[in-house]
FITI-411730 format. One record per residue (C-alpha): residue number from 0; chain; x, y, z. Coordinates in steps of 0.25 Angstrom, whole numbers. Example, Ala and Ser with C-alpha at 12.3 -4.5 7.8 and 13.67 -1.06 7.14 Angstrom:
REM residues 2
<num 0; chaine A; xx 49; yy -18; zz 31>
<num 1; chaine A; xx 55; yy -4; zz 29>
***
This chain:
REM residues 400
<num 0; chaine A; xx 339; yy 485; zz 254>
<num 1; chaine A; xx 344; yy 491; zz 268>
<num 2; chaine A; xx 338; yy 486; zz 281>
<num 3; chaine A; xx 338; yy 497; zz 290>
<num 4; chaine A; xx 336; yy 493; zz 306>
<num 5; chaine A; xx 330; yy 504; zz 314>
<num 6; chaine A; xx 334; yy 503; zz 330>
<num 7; chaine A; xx 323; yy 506; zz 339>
<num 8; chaine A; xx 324; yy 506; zz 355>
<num 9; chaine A; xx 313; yy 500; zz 363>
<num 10; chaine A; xx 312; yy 512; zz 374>
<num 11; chaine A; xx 305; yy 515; zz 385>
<num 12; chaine A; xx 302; yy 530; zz 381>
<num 13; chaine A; xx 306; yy 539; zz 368>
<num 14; chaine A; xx 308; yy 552; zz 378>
<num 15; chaine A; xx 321; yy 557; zz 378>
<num 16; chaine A; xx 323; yy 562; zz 392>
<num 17; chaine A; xx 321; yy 548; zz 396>
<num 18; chaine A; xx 336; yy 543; zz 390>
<num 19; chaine A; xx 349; yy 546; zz 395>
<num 20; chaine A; xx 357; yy 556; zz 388>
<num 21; chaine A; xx 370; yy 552; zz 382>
<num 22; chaine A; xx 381; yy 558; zz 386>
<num 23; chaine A; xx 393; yy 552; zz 381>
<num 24; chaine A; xx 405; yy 552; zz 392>
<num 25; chaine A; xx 415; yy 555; zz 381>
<num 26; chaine A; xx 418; yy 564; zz 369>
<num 27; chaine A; xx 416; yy 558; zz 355>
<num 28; chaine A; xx 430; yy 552; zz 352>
<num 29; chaine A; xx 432; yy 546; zz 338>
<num 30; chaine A; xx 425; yy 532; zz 338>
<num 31; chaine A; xx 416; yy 533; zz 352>
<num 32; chaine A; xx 413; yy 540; zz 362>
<num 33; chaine A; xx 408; yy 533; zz 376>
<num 34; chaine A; xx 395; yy 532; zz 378>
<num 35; chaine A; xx 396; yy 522; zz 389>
<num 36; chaine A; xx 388; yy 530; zz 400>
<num 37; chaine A; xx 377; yy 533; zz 393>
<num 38; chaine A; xx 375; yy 519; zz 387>
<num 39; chaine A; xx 377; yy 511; zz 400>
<num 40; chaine A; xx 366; yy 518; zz 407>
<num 41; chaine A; xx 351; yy 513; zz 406>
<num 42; chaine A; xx 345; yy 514; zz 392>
<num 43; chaine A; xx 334; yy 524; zz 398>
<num 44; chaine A; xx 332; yy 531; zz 414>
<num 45; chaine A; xx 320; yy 522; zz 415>
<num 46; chaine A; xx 329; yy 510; zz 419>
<num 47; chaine A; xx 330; yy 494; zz 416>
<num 48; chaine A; xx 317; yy 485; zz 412>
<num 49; chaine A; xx 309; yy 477; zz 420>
<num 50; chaine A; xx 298; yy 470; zz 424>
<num 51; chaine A; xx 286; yy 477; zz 434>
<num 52; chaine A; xx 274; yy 471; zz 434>
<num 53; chaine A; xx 268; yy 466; zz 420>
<num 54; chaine A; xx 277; yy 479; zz 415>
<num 55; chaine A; xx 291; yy 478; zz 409>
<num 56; chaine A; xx 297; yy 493; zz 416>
<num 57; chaine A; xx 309; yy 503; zz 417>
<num 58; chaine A; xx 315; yy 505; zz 431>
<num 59; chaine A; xx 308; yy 517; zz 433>
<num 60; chaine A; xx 294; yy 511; zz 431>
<num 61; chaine A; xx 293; yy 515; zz 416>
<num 62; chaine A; xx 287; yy 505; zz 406>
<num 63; chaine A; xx 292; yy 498; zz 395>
<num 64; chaine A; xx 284; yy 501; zz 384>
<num 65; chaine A; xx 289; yy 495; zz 370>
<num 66; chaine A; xx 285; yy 507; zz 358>
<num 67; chaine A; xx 281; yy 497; zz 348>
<num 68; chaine A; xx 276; yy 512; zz 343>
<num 69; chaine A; xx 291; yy 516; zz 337>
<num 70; chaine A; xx 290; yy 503; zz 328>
<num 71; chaine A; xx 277; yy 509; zz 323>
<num 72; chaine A; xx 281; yy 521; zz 322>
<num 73; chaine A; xx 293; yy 515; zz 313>
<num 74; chaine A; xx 286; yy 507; zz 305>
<num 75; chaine A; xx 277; yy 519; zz 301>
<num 76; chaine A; xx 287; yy 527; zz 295>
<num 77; chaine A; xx 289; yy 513; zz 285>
<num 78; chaine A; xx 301; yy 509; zz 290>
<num 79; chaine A; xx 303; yy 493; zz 288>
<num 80; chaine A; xx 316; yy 490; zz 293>
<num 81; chaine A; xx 319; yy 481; zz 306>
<num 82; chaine A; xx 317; yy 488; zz 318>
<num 83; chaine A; xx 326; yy 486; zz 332>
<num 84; chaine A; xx 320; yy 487; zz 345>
<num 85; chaine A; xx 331; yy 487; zz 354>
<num 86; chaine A; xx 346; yy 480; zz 353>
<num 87; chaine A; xx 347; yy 481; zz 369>
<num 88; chaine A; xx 345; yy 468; zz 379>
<num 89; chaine A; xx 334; yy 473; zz 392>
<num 90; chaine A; xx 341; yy 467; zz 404>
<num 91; chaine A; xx 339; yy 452; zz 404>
<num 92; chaine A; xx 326; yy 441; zz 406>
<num 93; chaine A; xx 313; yy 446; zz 405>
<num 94; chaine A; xx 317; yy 462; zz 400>
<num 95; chaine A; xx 326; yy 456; zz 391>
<num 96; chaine A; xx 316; yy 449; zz 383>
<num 97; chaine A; xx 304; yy 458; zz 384>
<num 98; chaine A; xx 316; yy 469; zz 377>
<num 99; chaine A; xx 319; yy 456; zz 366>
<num 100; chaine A; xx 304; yy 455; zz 363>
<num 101; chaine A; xx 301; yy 469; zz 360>
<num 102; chaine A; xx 313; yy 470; zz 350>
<num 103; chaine A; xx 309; yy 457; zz 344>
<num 104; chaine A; xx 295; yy 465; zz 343>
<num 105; chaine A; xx 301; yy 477; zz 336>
<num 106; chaine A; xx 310; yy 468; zz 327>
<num 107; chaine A; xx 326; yy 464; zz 325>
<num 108; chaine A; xx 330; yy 459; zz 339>
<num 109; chaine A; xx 345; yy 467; zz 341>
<num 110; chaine A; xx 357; yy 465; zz 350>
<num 111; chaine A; xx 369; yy 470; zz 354>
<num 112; chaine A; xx 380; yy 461; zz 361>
<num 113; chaine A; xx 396; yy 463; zz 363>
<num 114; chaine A; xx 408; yy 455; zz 367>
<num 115; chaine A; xx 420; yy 457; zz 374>
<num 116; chaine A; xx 429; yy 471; zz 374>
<num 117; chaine A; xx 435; yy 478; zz 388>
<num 118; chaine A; xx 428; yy 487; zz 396>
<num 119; chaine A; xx 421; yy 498; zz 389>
<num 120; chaine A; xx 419; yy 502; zz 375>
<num 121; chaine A; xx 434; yy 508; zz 371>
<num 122; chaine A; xx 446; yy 498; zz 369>
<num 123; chaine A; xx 455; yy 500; zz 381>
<num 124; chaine A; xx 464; yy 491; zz 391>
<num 125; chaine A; xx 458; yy 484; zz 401>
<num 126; chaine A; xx 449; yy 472; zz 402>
<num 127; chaine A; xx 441; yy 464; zz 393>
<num 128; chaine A; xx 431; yy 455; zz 388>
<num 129; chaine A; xx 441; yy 443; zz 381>
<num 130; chaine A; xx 431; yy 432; zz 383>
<num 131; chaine A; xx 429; yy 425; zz 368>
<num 132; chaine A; xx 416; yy 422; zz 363>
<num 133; chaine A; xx 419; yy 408; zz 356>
<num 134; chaine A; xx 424; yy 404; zz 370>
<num 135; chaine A; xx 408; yy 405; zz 375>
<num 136; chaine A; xx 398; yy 402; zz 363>
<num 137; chaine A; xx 386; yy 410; zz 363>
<num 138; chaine A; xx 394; yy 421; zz 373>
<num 139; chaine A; xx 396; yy 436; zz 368>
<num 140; chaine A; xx 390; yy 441; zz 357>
<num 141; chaine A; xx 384; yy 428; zz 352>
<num 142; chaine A; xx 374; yy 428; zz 363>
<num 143; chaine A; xx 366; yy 441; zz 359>
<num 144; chaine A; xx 359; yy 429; zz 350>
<num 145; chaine A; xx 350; yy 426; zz 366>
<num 146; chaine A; xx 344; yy 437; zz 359>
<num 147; chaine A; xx 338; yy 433; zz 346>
<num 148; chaine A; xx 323; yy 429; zz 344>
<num 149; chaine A; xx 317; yy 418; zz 338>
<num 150; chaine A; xx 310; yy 423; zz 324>
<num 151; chaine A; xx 317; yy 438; zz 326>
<num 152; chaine A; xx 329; yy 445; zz 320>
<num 153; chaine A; xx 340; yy 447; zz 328>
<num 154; chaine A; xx 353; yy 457; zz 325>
<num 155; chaine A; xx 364; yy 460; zz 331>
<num 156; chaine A; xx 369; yy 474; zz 329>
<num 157; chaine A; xx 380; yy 475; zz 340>
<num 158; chaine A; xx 391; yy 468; zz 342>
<num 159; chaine A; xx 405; yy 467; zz 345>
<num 160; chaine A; xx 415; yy 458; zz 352>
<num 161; chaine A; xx 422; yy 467; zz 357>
<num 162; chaine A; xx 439; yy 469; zz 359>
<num 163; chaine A; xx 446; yy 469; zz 369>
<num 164; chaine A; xx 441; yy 456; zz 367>
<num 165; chaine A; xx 452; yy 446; zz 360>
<num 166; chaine A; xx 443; yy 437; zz 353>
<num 167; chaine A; xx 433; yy 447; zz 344>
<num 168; chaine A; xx 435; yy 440; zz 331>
<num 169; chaine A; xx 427; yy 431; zz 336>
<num 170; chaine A; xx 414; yy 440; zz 337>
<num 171; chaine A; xx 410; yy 443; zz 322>
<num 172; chaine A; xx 410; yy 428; zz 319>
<num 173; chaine A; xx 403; yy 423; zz 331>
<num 174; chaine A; xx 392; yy 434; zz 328>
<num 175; chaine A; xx 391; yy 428; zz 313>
<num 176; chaine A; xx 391; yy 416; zz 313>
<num 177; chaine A; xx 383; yy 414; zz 327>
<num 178; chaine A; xx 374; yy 425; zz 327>
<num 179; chaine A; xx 371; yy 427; zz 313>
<num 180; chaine A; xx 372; yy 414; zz 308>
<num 181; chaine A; xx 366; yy 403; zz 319>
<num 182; chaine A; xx 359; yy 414; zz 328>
<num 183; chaine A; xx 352; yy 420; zz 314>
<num 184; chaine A; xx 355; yy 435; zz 319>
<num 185; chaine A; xx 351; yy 445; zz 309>
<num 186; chaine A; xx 361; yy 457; zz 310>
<num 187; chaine A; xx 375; yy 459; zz 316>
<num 188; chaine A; xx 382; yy 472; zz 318>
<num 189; chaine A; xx 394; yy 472; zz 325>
<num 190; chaine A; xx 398; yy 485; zz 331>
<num 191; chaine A; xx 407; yy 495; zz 329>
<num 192; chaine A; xx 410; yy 497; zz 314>
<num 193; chaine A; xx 415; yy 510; zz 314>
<num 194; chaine A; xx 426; yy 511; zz 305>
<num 195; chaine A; xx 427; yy 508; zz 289>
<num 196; chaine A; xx 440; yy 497; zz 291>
<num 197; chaine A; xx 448; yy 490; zz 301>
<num 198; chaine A; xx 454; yy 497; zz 312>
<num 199; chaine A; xx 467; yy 497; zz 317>
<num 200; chaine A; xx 464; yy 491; zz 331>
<num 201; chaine A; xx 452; yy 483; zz 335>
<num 202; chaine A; xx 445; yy 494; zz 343>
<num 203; chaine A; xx 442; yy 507; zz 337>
<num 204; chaine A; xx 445; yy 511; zz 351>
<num 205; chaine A; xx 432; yy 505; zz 355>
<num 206; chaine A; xx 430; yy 491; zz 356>
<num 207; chaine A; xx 419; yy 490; zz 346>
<num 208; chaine A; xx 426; yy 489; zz 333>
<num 209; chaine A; xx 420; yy 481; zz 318>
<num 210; chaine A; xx 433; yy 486; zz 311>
<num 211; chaine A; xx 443; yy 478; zz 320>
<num 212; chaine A; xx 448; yy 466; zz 311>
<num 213; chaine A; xx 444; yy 456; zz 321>
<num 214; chaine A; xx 429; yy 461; zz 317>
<num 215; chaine A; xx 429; yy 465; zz 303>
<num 216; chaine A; xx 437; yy 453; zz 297>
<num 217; chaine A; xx 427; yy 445; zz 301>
<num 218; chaine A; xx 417; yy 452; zz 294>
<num 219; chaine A; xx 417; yy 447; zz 279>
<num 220; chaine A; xx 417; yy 432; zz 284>
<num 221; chaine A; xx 406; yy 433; zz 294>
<num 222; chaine A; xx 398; yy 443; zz 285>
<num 223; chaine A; xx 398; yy 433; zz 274>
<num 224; chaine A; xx 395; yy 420; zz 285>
<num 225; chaine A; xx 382; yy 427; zz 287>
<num 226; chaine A; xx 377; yy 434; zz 274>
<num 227; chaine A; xx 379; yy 418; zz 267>
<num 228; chaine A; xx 373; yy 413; zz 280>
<num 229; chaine A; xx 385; yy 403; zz 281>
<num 230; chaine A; xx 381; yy 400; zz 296>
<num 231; chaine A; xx 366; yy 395; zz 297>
<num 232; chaine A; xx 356; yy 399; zz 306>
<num 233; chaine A; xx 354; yy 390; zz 318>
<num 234; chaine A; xx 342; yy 383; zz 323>
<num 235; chaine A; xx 336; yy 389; zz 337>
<num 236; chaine A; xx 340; yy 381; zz 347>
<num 237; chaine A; xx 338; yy 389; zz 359>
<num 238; chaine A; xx 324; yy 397; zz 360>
<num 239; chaine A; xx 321; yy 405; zz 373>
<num 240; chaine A; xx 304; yy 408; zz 375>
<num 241; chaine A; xx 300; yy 422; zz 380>
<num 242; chaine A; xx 286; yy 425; zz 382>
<num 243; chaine A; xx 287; yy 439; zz 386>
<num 244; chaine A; xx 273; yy 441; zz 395>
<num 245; chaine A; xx 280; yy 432; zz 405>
<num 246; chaine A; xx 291; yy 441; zz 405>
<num 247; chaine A; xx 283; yy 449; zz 414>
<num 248; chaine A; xx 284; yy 439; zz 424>
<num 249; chaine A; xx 301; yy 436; zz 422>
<num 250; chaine A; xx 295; yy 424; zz 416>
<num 251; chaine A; xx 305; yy 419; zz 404>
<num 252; chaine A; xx 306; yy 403; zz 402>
<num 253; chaine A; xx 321; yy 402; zz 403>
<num 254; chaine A; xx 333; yy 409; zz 410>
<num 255; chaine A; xx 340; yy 421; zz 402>
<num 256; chaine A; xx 350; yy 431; zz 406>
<num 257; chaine A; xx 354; yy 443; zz 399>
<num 258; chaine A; xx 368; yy 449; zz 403>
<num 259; chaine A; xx 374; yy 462; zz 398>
<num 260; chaine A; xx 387; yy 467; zz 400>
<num 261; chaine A; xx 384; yy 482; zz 394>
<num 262; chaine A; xx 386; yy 476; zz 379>
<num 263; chaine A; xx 387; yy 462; zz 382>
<num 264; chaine A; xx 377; yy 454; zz 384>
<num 265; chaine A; xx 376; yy 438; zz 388>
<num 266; chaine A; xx 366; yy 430; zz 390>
<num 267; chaine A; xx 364; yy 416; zz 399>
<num 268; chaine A; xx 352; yy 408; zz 400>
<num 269; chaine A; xx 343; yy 394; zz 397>
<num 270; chaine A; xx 349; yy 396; zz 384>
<num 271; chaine A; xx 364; yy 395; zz 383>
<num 272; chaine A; xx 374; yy 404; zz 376>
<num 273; chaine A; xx 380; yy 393; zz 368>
<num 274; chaine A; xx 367; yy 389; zz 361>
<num 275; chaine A; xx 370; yy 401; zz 353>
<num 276; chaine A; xx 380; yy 393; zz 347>
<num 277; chaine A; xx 371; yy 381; zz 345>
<num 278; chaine A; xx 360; yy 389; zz 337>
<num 279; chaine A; xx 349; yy 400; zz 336>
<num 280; chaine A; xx 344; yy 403; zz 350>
<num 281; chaine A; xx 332; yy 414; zz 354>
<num 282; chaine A; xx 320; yy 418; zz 359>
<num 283; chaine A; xx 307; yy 416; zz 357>
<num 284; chaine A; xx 296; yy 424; zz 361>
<num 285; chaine A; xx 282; yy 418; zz 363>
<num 286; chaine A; xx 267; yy 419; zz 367>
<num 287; chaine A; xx 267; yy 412; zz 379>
<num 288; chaine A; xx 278; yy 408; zz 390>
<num 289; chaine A; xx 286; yy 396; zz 388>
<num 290; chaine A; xx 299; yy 391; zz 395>
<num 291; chaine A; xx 311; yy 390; zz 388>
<num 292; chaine A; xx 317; yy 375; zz 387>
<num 293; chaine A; xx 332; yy 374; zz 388>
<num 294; chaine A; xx 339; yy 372; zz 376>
<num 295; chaine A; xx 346; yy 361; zz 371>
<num 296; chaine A; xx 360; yy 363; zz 364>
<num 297; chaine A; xx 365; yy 348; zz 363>
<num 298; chaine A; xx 366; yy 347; zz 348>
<num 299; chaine A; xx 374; yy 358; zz 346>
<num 300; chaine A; xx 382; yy 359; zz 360>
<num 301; chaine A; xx 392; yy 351; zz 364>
<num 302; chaine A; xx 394; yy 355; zz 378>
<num 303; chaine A; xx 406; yy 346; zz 384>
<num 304; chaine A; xx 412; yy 347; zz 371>
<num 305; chaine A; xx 409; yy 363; zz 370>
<num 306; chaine A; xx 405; yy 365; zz 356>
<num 307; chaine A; xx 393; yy 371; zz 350>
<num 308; chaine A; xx 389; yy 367; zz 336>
<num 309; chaine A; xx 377; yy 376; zz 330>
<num 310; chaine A; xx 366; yy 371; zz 324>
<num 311; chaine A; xx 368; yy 375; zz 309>
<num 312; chaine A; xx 382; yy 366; zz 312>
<num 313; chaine A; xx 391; yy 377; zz 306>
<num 314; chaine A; xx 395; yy 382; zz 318>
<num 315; chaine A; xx 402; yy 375; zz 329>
<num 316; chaine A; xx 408; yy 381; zz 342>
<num 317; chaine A; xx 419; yy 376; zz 351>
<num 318; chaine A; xx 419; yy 383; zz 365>
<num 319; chaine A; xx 429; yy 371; zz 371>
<num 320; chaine A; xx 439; yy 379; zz 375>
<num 321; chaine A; xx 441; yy 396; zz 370>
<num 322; chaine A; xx 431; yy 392; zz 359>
<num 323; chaine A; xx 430; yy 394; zz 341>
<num 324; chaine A; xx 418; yy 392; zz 333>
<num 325; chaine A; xx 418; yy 387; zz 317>
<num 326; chaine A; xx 411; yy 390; zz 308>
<num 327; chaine A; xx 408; yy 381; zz 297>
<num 328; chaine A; xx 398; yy 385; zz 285>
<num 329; chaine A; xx 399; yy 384; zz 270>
<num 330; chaine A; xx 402; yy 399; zz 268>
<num 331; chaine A; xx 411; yy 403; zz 281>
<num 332; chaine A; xx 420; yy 392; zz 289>
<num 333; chaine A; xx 428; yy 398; zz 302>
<num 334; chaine A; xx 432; yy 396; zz 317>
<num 335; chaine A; xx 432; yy 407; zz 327>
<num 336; chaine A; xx 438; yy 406; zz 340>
<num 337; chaine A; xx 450; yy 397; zz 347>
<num 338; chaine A; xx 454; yy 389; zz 339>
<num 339; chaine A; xx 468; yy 387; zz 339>
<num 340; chaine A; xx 474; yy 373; zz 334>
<num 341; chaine A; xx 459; yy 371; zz 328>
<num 342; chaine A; xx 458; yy 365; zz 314>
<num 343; chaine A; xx 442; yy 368; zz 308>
<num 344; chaine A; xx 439; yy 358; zz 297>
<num 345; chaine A; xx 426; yy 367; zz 293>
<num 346; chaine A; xx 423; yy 357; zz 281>
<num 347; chaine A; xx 433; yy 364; zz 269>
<num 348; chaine A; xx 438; yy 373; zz 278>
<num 349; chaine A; xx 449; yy 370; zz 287>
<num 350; chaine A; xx 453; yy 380; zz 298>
<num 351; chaine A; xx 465; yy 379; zz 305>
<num 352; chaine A; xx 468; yy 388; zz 317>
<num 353; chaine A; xx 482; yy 393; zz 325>
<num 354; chaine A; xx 478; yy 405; zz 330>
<num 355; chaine A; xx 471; yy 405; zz 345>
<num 356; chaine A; xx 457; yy 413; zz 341>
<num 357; chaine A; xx 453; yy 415; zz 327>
<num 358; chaine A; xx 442; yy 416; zz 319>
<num 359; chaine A; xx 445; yy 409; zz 305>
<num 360; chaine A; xx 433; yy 411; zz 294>
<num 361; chaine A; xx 432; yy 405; zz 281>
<num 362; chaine A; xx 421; yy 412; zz 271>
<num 363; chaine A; xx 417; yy 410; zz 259>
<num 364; chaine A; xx 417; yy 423; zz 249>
<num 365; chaine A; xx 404; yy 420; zz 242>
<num 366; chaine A; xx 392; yy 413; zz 243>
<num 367; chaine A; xx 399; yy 400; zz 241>
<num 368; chaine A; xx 402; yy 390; zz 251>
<num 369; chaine A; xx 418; yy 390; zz 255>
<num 370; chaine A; xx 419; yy 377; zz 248>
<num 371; chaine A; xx 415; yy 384; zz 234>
<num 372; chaine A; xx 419; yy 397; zz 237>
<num 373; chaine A; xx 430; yy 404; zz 227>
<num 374; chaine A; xx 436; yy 413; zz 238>
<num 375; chaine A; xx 435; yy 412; zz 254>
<num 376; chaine A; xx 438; yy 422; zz 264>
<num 377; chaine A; xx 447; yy 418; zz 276>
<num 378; chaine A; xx 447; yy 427; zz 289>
<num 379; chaine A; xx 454; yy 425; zz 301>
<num 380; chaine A; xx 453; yy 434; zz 314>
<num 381; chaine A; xx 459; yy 431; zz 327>
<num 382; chaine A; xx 463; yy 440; zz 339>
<num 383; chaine A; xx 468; yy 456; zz 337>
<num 384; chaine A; xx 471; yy 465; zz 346>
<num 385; chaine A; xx 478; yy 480; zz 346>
<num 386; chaine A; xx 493; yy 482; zz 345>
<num 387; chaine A; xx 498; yy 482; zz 359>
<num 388; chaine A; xx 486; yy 475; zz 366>
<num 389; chaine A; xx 486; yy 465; zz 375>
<num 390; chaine A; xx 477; yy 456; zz 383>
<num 391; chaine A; xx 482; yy 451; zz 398>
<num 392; chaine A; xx 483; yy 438; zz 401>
<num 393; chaine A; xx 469; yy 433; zz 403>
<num 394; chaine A; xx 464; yy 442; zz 392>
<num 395; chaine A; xx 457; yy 451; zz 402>
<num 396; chaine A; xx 462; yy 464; zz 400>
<num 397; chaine A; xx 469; yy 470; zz 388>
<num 398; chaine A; xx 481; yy 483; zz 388>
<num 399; chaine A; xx 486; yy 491; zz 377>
***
């Protein structure tokens, strides 16, 4: 049987007079059309959320009313799917998580979170974002996971590490066997799949592209990592407590910032980034304030050494030098990353690598473990880039 999701916005008001028109600022071309003026602005004229009073308001005075009304309304017609409040972050502390609460309330908690690319949504010279993922654990996209709640389901339904970006093959396995696997996400949808194969470059020309090999290739092995749940579940290790009266007050029992760069979002707090590598993290909300107790990562974290070992022990992260992590499970073995020089003994499978940034994966094509497995699937990725492209020196700009 089908799921079906059905996506609902949390607004202040129904009326349509109240929300900007769009007007795109270009003529429909074949793939996209830009639409970056009208999404860039405020979501509605009544302005940003905050707190006056004992009242969470809009700029302009107008209260935040949450219509529980829509969900009844929905369920009255019989519908039984999963419901979605919102897939947007509200600003950061206390708005954020009063906007995390009410979609916990409505249902499936969903995010959106990108990594990398240049400087608008179309492929083109210029800068760009080159910094790599496995160099930082816990960085990019990995870190939408600040968002997950205890006893909630959690998806993510768009993503993307985005080219100009050299190091994008590394994306789809850290989403897999981070995210779904020790985070327990629910759902992943990577964004854009607009075309029935492989295209002939990697942007299609925006930079949001499935179909480009250092994407799609990846898919069958990480597709079959999760649906056998090769990687395990972690235990919580990192819980941060909300009691959301106190909010009211700017009263949160730890230290949390949310940071947005347009699509990309960070996040730096009592809780580090890194613990996402070590096990489940997520909040908590509860009946009555309580401070948050910092963590304590010394099983799994070796931070002289700098190497993270995850709590269901099949996955173990170097962030020495430019970074790689393996993966080592009965169904999928692998290493993604720097890894050059590196031999990985991952129990029968040895992995020896030349090339400076790879990811290597080792699947089994059954339900068998690789050790009894007739037929094995091997996929290697590394860099790709366009005929005739080419980085500066530092990797700061690209030409063509």
């Amino acid at each position: 049987m089908k799921k079906v999701v059905l996506l609902l916005l949390l607004l202040s008001s129904i009326h349509a007079n109240e929300w900007y028109e769009f007007k795109p600022s270009e003529k429909l071309g074949i793939s996209e059309f830009n639409m970056t003026d009208w999404l860039e602005k405020l979501a509605g004229i009544h302005g940003f959320v905050q707190n006056v009073g004992n009242d969470l308001m809009f700029e302009d005075g107008t209260k935040v009313k949450f219509y529980r009304r829509f969900e009844k309304a929905i369920r009255e017609t019989g519908f039984k799917g999963t419901i979605i409040g919102s897939c947007f972050q509200a600003g950061s502390g206390p708005t954020h998580f009063y906007n995390l609460h009410t979609d916990v309330i409505m249902g499936l908690i969903d995010r959106h979170n990108y990594h990398g690319g240049g400087t608008g949504h179309t492929f083109h010279p210029g800068k760009c974002k080159n910094r790599s993922m496995v160099s930082e654990p816990g960085s990019g996209l990995l870190v939408s996971g600040f968002q997950q709640v205890k006893n909630a389901p959690f998806s993510f339904s768009e993503w993307m590490s985005l080219i100009q970006n050299e190091w994008i093959a590394e994306g789809s396995p850290i989403v897999a066997a981070y995210g779904m696997g020790v985070q327990g996400w629910d759902a992943s949808y990577s964004f854009a799949s607009d075309f029935p194969h492989f295209t002939e470059t990697i942007h299609t020309p925006g930079i949001y592209n499935v179909m480009s090999p250092t994407q799609l290739a990846l898919y069958p092995a990480m597709a079959s990592m999760i649906y056998r749940n090769d990687v395990k579940e972690g235990e919580i290790v990192s819980i941060r407590i909300i009691h959301i009266p106190s909010l009211i007050d700017g009263k949160m029992g730890f230290w949390e910032d949310l940071l947005q760069d347009r699509d990309q979002k960070s996040f730096h707090g009592i809780t580090p980034n890194k613990a996402l590598a070590c096990g489940r993290i997520a909040v908590d909300f509860v009946d009555e304030f309580t401070k948050t107790e910092k963590p304590d990562f010394v099983k799994y974290w070796e931070r002289e050494s700098k190497f993270i070992t995850s709590n269901t022990r099949q996955l173990y992260w170097n962030y020495s030098k430019d970074g790689y992590f393996t993966i080592n499970t009965p169904g999928t073995k692998g290493c993604i990353g720097f890894s050059e020089g590196k031999t990985f003994n991952l129990d029968e499978v040895e992995i020896s690598i030349e090339t400076p940034f790879a990811v290597v994966l080792v699947s089994s094509m059954d339900k068998k473990p690789i050790k009894k497995s007739k037929n094995l699937l091997v996929t290697t990725v590394a860099r790709a880039k366009n005929t005739g492209m080419e980085y500066n020196e530092d990797k700061t700009q690209i030409s063509f």
